[in-house]
Every structure is written in C-alpha cells, then in structure tokens.
N, C-alpha and C positions, 0 to 999 in steps of 0.2 A: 621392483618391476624393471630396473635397469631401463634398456632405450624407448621402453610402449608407456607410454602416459595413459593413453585410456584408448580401450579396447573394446565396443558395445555395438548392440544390436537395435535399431529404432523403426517403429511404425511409421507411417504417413496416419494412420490412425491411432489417434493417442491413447484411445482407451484399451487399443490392439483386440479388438473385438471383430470378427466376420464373418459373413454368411455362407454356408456351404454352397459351392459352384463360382464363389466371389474371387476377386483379383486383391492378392493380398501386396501393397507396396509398404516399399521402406530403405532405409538404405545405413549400412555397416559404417561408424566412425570408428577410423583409426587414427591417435596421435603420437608422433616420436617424437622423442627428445634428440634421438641422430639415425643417421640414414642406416638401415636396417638392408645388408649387404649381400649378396649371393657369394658362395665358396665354391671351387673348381676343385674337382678330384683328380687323380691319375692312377687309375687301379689297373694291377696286370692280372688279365681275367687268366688266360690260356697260353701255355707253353707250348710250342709245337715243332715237329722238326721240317728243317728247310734245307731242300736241297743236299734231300736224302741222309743229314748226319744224323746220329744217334739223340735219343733224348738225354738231358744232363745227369751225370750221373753221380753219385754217393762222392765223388774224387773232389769238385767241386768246380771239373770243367765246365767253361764258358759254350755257350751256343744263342743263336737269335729268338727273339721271341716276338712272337706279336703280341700288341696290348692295347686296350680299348681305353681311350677317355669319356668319361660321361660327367656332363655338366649338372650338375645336383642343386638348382634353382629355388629359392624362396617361391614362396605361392602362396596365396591367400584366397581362400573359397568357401564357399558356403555350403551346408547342408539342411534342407528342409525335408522337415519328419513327419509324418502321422503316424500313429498307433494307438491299438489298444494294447493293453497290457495286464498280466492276474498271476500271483502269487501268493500264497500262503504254505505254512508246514506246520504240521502235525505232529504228535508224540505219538507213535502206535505201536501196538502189541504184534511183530511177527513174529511168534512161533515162542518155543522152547529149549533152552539148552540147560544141558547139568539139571534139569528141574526146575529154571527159574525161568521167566519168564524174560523173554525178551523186549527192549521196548529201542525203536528207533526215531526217528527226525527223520521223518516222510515229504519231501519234496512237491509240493502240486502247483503248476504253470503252464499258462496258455498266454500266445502271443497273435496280434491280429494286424498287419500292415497295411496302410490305406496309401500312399504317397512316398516316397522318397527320392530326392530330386537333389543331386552336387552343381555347381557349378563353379567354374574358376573368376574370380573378381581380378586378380592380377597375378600376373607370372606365367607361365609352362613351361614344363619340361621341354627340354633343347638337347635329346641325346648326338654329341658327336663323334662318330666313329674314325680313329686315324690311326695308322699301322706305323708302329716306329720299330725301328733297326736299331736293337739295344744289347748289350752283351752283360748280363749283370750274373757275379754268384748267385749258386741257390741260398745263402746266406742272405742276401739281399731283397728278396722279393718281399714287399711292404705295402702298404698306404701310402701314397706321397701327398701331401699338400701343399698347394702352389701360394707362396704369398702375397702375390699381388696381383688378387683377380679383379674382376673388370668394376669401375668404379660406377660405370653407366648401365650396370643391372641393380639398383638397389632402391628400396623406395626412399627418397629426397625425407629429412626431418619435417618438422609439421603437419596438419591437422588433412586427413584425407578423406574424403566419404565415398562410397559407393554405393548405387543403386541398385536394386532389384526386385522381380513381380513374381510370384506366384498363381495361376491359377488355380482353386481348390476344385475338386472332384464335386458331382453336384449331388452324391451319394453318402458323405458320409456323418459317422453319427455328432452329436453335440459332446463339446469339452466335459468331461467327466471325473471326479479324482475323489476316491472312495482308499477306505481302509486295504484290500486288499487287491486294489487292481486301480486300473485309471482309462480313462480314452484321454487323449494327449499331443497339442499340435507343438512345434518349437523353432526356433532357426538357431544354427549352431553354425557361426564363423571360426576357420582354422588359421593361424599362421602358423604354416609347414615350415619347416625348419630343418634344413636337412644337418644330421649328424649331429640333433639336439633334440631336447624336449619343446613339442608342437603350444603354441599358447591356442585356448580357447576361451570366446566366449558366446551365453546361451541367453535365450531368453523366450517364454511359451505365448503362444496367444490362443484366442477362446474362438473358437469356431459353435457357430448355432447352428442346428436343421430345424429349419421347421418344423411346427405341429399347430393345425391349424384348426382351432378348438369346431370350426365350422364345419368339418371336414368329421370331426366326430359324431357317428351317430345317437348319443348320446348324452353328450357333456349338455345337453342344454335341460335335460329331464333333472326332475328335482331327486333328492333322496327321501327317501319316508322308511322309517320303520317302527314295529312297535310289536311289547313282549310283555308278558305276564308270569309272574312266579308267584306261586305259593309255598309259604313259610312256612318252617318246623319240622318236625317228623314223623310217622306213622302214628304215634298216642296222644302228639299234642297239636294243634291248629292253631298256628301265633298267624293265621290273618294272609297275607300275602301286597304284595306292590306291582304297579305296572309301569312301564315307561313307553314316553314316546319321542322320536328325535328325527325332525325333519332339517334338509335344506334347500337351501332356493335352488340349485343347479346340483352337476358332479363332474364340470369342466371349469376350472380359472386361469387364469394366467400371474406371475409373481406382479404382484403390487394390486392384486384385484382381493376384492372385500368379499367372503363366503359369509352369507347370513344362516345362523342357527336357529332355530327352535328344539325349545325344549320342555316336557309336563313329565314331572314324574307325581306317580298319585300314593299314598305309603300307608300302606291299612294295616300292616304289621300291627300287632298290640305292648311289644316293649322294646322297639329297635327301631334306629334312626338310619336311614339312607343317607347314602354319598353317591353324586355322578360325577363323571368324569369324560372329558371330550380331548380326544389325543390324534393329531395329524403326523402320520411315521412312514417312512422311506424303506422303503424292502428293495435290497441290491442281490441282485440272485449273480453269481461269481461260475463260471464254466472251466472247467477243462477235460482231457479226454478221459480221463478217471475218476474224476471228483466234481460236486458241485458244492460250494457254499453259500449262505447267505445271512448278511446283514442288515441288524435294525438299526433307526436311529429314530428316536422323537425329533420331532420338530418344534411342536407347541401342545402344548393339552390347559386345558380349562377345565375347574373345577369349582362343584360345590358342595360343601361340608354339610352334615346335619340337617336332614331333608327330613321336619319331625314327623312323631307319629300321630295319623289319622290326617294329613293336611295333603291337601294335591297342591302343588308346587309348579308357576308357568313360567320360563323368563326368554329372554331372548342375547342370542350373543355372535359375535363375529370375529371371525379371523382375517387375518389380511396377512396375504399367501405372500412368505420374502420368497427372495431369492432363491431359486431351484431350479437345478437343470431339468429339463421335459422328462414324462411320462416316457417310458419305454426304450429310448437309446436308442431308437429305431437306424439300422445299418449296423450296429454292433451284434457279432453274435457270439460275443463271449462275456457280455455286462447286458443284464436287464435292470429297467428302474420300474419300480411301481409307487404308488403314493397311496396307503390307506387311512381313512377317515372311522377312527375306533370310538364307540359309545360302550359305556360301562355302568351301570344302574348295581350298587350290592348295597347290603345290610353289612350293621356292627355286634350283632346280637346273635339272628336266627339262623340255624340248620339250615341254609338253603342255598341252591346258586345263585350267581348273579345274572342280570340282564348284560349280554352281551350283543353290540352288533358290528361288525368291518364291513365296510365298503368303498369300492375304489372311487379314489378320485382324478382324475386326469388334470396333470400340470402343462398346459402349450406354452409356446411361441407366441401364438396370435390369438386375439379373442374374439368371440363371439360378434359378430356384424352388428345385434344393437342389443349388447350386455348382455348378462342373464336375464333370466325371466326375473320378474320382481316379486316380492315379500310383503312382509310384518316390518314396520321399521324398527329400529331396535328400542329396547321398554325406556320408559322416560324418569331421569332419580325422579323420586318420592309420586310417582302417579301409581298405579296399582295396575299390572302387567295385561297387554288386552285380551279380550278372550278369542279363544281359537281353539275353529276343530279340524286334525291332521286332515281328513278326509275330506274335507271345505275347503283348502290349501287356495283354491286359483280363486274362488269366491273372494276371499279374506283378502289377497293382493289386489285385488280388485277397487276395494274400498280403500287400499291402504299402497295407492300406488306411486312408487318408488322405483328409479331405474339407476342400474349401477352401468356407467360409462368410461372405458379409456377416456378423458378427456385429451392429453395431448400424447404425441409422440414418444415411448419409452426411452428411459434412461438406462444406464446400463450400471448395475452395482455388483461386486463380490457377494458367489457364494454364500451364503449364510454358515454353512461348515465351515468358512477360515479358510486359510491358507497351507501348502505342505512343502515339502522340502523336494523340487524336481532336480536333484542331481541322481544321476542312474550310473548301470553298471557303466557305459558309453566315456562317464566323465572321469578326470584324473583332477588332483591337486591344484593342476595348471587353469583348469576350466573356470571363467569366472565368468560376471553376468549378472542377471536376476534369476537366484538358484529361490527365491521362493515367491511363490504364485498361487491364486485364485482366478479359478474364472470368473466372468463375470456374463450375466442373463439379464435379457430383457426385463424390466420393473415399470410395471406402468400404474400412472398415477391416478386413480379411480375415487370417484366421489359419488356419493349418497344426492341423488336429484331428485324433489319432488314435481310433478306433474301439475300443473295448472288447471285440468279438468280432473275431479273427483267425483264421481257417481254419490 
C-alpha cells in the first residue's frame, strides 16, 4: 500500500441501513504513513509566432513561445451513487450462413439512475496561467518536472476523517440484488492522483421505501382456496381427492408468523397423496428488447403419504425472513412479487394435481393491530382441531389468537446472502467492502393469547 494505511468509508449508522428521503451521515478515514504530496507540471501547450517571425522550422531555428503552467493537485472526493441496474445474455440463433446455422452471444441491458452526487473532501484544482519568454529547439519541447514542489500542499502523515451528509430522494426504490440486475446505493471515495493510478475505496448501504401493509387494500383478507380432482381415466374410476388450504392474512412483514391451514381428504383407491406448501420470489428483469424472469424458493413445507381413504387436517407456519418488499415500487426496470404455491398430487393415478398460487405481499410496516387471527397451531400428540374453511372467522373466534410486532425491528441480512459489488466503475486499485447484503426490517412477533374467550 506504500504511504495509505487505511482507506474506508464509515456510517454514523452502523448497521448502514436508511430510509428513503433520509439524511445519510458518515465520514471517509484516511491514514498515511507520510505525507501524500502534490507534483507541479510545466507543459508547453502552444507555439506561436511573435512579432511577426515565422514559425520554427525543419532547420531547428530558435523563436519564442508561450507556455502554460498548470498545477495538477491531489484531491480526495467522494462519490455518491444510486441505481438500478439489469444484465443478462443469451446464445441466439440469427440467421444462416453456408447452411448452418448461426448462433450468437446476445447482449440485453437496461440501466436506471436515481442520485449522483461528487463532492471535493480536500484539495482543488489551482490552474495557473504564466507566459514565459523561452527559446528552446524543436528537439526540446517535453514534459518538465519540477522537483521541489510546494511542501505545504500535501496531506500531513496520520489518521484523518472527514465528514459528510447525503440527503436521499423520498422516491426511490428499496436495496435490491438479484441474479440478473440489482437496485443498488454506495459511497465511493477517490484519491486523485495526478500522473498515477487513482486509489479507491467503496462500500454500499441498504436504503428501505416503504410499504405500509395498512396501506394495502388487501393484505389484511385471509387466503382460502379449495379444488377437487378425480382419478384415473375414461375406463377406470380410481376415486378422486380434494384439497383445501387457507391462511390468516396475504400481507406480512420479515420476522411475522403466517399461520396455515391445511385438509386434504384422498379417496383415491390405491394411491397415496403428497402436499406441499412453497413461498417463491418472481423477479420480472426489463429492458427495451427483452424481458426476463426469475424464481427462487424460499421455504416450502411438506407432507409425505397422505393415505388412502383418510382426510388429513394439520396446521403449520412460516415466519417470513428477510426480504426486500413486494413490488420495488420506484423501480421500473426490476419488479418483485412473492407467491404462496399449494400443490395436492397423487403417486399412482392418471390424474392432475391440485394446484393453487397466490400473491402474497411482503411490507415495511405491519398491520396496525396484526393480522386477523386463527386456529393456533395443532398441539404434538393431541388430535388436529376440527375446522370448516367456510367457518374460518367463526373458528378464530373460539380460538383467539393475535400475532403482534412486539418491539421495534431489527434489521438482518437478506436471506439470499451476500454478492460480490465490484462493477464495471471499479479497477484493481478499488478497495473497501466489495461484498454486501442488504439488510430489512425483521420484526420480532409472537403468538398471544387473549384473556377473554367466548
């Protein structure tokens, strides 16, 4: 590292987390090991003739010139970034040649900028302009450098900070970082260096938008659904299954407990049913030619061997990690959705399975007094209680339960990890914290029973 011990970028917030339209502080450590120096140039920009003589010519006659000195100063400045961003490429078939078919590496990108902001922390440029009376061959004209430039432009060895505030836009969308694209906040400090390579270092932080589950008209309604198949095929009648799968709400927030229900009933005559309960992320990816889109599970619950002729009740929950919001709202090149998959099939019979998706919305902020309330969840070895989908607000009724933020959210990584944010922007020289997770709202939610029970 030669004279920079250490070169970083530090929050006032430790967990570098903020609210869109918030004021982001923090401030740049720089430490030398010796004083990091400005260098003086003398370059002759322009030959010109004076008092009327010829310009110099081929022979290697002498004539006057004027020439500009410009002082080429250290700087150290910051740059603050927002964007989104979306890449991916393709193998595709265009066209034909000779008979064969062609296949190329298809480019597809779209870029979306919400903020960018430089500012100077120390130094500026100091251009001085002076006219010297010099007589030098055309063999001569060079680069000069002067060696004993000024010792009181230079930053002093030891440990230096400085400060600075961002305000964020109160528009845009939450931290996002997906396989093929990203929304993406950072601060990148430079020390300019003139007539060298620039040192950098980076490091991102997680900007939220709200999404205010209250605000949804919907997140508070439960999900219900329910489907019937019959088994076999036109000469044989093996019976058929039905399924039904409700939940308390279809709005949570990361660290809130979604309660299941679930009856599947299996009349089939020699096949065993399997359900399965799958929470999955749909990243829909934009640009002006293409659109992509990515799944990823999240969690799924399942159960094996659902025998035949038995209707089957049980109860179960998920507790929503970390994930950035429903929709990306502000971004219009990244949407997020969150689907809630139910799947009911046989291992035996000719038939389809019970399928059901529906959305679920992930906020910010939850519900003002929780979700509506359930079925608590079934008790080991007591026998599962009985419930009918259609009775749903009856049933909670007798069995009342309320799920509560109890305190203040915490704030944790992602649940998809961390990825590697060095870009095209960065060199060698750039260093930092090149890998990052955002991190979301987690709130800590608990199971309360109710003191009055009908």
């Amino acid at each position: 590292m030669g004279k920079l011990k250490m070169f970083d970028v530090n929050f006032d917030n430790c967990k570098g987390v903020y609210f869109a339209g918030e004021v982001v502080k923090g401030h740049v450590v720089l430490e030398l090991l010796e004083p990091m120096k400005i260098r003086v140039f003398t370059k002759v920009l322009l030959i010109k003739r004076i008092s009327g003589e010829p310009y110099l010519s081929s022979t290697g006659r002498n004539t006057s010139v004027r020439a500009y000195t410009s002082r080429a100063q250290l700087k150290l400045r910051l740059t603050c970034l927002g964007r989104a961003h979306v890449h991916w490429s393709e193998l595709e078939n265009v066209g034909r040649r000779g008979g064969r078919q062609r296949l190329e590496t298809v480019e597809y990108a779209a870029e979306e900028e919400y903020f960018k902001q430089k500012c100077s922390l120390w130094g500026k440029d100091l251009p001085v302009k002076v006219e010297l009376a010099v007589s030098l061959p055309i063999t001569a004209l060079r680069l000069i450098e002067e060696v004993n430039p000024d010792e009181n432009d230079a930053i002093p060895a030891g440990k230096h900070t400085f400060p600075f505030e961002l305000l964020l836009p109160a528009e845009v969308p939450s931290s996002f970082e997906g396989n093929y694209g990203y929304v993406r906040y950072w601060m990148k400090a430079t020390i300019d260096r003139p007539w060298k390579f620039d040192h950098h270092t980076k490091r991102a932080f997680t900007v939220i938008a709200d999404l205010d589950l209250a605000k949804e008209p919907r997140a508070a309604e439960p999900i219900h659904c329910q489907g019937e198949v019959n088994a076999g095929c036109w000469c044989c009648n093996c019976g058929g299954y039905s399924a039904v799968f409700c939940t308390n709400c279809r709005g949570c927030v990361p660290g809130e407990i979604l309660l299941l229900y679930t009856e599947v009933e299996n009349n089939t005559r020699w096949s065993n049913c399997s359900a399965e309960i799958r929470l999955k992320l749909v990243v829909t990816y934009y640009t002006e030619r293409k659109t992509r889109q990515e799944k990823k599970v999240i969690t799924r619950l399942k159960r094996d061997r659902l025998s035949i002729g038995n209707n089957e009740v049980w109860s179960d929950a998920f507790k929503i990690p970390p994930l950035p919001p429903s929709h990306l709202n502000g971004c219009k090149i990244i949407t997020t959705q969150y689907i809630l998959q139910f799947i009911v099939e046989t291992d035996g019979c000719n038939c389809d399975a019970i399928e059901f998706e529906k959305e679920l919305i992930i906020g910010t902020i939850p519900l003002r007094d929780g979700p509506p309330p359930m079925i608590p969840p079934v008790v080991p070895n007591e026998p599962p209680p009985k419930y009918t989908p259609h009775d749903h607000l009856k049933t909670a009724k007798l069995h009342q339960r309320r799920l509560t933020p109890s305190a203040p959210p915490s704030y944790e990584e992602c649940v998809f990890g961390r990825v590697n944010i060095k870009d095209k922007d960065d060199t060698d020289y750039t260093q930092g914290s090149l890998v990052f997770a955002p991190l979301y709202a987690c709130y800590d939610s608990e199971i309360t029973p109710e003191d009055n029970v009908d």
